[in-house]
N, C-alpha and C positions, 0 to 999 in steps of 0.2 A: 346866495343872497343872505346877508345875516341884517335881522331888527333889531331894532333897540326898542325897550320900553322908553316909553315918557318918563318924567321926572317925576311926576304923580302916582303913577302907577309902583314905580320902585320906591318911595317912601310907603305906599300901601302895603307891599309886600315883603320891606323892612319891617313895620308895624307888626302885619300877621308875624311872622317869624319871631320876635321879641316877643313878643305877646304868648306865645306858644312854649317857645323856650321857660319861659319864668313858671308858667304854668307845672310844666315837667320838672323843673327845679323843684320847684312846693313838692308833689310828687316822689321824687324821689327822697326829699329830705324826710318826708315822713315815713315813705316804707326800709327809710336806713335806722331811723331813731325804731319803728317798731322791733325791727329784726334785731338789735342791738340790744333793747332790752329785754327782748327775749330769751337772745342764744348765753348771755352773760349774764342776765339775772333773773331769768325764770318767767318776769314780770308780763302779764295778758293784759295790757289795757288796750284794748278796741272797741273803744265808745259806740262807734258807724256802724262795725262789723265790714268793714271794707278788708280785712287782711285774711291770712289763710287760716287761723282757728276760731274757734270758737266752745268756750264756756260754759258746761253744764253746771249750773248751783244746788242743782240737786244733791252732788257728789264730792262739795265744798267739804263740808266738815269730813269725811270719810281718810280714816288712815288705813285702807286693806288697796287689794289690786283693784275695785272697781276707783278709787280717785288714777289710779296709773293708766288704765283704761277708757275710763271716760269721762273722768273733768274735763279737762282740755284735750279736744279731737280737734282733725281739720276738718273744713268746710265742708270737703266730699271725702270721707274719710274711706272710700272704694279707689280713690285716686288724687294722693296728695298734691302730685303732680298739676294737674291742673289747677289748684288754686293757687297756684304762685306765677309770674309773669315767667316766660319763658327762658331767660335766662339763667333762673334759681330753680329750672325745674330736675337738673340732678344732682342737685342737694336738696332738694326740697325733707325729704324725709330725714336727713340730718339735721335741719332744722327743728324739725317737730321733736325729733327724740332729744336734742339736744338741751330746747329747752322745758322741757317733761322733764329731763332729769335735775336738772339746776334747781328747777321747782322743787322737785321732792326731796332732792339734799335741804335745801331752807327748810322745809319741814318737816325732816327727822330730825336736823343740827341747824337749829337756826342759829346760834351761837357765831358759827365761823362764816 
């Protein structure tokens, strides 16, 4: 015996779905612009702190290995892994090194 929903019910469950979708758009458009301008230009802006590093300022000005070390670490830096969504989670640590490095070329040679 196969049902059909009412005609009410599938515009509601149209609605949900659209609704959900746009949501995950937003979503992913930002965790593309964050990773993008990290892995390419070094740059940490995580206003939220929603993403997988985070900023010590303590170790801003520092040019020895404590800025390589720990200006920017990840979230649970025992396991990079988990702070990224499951799909980025084997490359998650080439990200993080990836862009720690792009950082610290700008600030040896900011020039190029």
């Amino acid at each position: 015996m196969v049902y059909s929903l009412p005609n009410s019910s599938r515009k509601l469950k149209l609605a949900y779905v659209s609704e959900n979708f746009a949501a995950l758009s937003v979503l992913f458009a930002q965790l593309r612009n964050f990773s993008q301008n990290w892995v390419f230009r070094g740059s940490c802006w995580d206003l939220t702190g929603e993403f997988m590093l985070r900023v010590n300022p303590k170790n801003h000005g520092r040019r020895d290995r404590r800025r390589w070390t720990s200006y920017i670490e990840a979230a649970a830096p025992d396991d990079v892994k988990s702070c990224v969504p499951s799909f980025l989670s084997p490359v998650a640590m080439d990200i993080l090194t990836s862009g720690k490095t792009i950082e610290l070329m700008q600030l040896v040679c900011p020039e190029v």
